[in-house]
N, C-alpha and C positions, 0 to 999 in steps of 0.2 A: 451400594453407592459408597466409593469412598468417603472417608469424614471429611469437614470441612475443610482443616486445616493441611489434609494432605493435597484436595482440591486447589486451596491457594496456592501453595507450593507450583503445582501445575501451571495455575497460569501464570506462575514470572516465567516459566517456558515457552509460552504460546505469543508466538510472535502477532497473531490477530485478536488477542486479549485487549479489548478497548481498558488500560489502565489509565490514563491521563487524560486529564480535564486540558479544556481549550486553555484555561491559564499557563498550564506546567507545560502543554505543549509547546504554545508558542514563545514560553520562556527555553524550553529545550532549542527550539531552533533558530531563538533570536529576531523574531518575529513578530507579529502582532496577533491577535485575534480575528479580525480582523480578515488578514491574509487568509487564515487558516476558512473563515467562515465562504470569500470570494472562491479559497480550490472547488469547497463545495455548491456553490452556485455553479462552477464550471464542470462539476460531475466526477472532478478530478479522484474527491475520495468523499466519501459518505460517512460521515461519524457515526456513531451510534450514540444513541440515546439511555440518558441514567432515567429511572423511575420518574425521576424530578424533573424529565425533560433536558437534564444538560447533554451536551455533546463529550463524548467520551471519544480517546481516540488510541487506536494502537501500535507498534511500534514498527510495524509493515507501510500503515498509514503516513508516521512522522517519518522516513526513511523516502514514502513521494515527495511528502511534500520538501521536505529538505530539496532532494533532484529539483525541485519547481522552484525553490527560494535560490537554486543556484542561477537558474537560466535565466530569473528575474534579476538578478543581480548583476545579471551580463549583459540585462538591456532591452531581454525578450518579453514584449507584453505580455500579461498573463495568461489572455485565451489563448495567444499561440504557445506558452510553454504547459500549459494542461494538454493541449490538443499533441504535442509533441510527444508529449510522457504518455498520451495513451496509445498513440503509433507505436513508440518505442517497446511497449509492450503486449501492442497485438503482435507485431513483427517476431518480438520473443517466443512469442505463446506459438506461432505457424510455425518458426522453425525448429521447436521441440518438436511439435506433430510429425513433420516433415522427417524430423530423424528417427521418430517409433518406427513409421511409416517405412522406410527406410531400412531400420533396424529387422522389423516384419518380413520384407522382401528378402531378406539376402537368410532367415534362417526357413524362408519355404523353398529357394533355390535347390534342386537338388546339388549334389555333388560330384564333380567330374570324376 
């Protein structure tokens, strides 16, 4: 196992590294606590919990919920902007698949 300190290091790279408390969060996005606690009533994004039970949250995470503080900012109630950003990312996720998929078919084709 590497040492600790090189472990650290690692997770200022890992984008799903829960490093920020609900406070710094929602100071990151100009937000409230609040906000951030409602994404998770709506499934939007799931924090993760410190030993002590706080909600920690990662930088994958403040990056939705940012997209969600947009479209609330546009006017769109909350459930429907959570309900949107998870469309918008099943939609993403089928048509990666769609293009392996895709990508698969055309190197089993033979060749004329």
């Amino acid at each position: 196992m590497p040492p600790a300190a090189s472990r650290a290091i690692d997770n200022l790279d890992d984008d799903d590294y829960p490093a920020y408390t609900m406070g710094r969060a929602a100071e990151m996005l100009g937000t409230t606590p609040a906000f951030l606690r409602a994404l998770g009533e709506h499934r939007l994004i799931t924090p993760l919990r410190s030993e002590g039970g706080h909600r920690r949250y990662s930088r994958y995470q403040l990056r939705i919920a940012a997209r969600a503080r947009e479209l609330v900012d546009q006017g769109t109630p909350i459930e429907a902007a959570c309900r949107i950003i998870i469309l918008e990312d099943q939609l993403e996720e089928a048509q990666r698949i769609n293009e392996e998929l895709r990508a698969r078919g055309h190197e089993r084709e033979p060749s004329a």
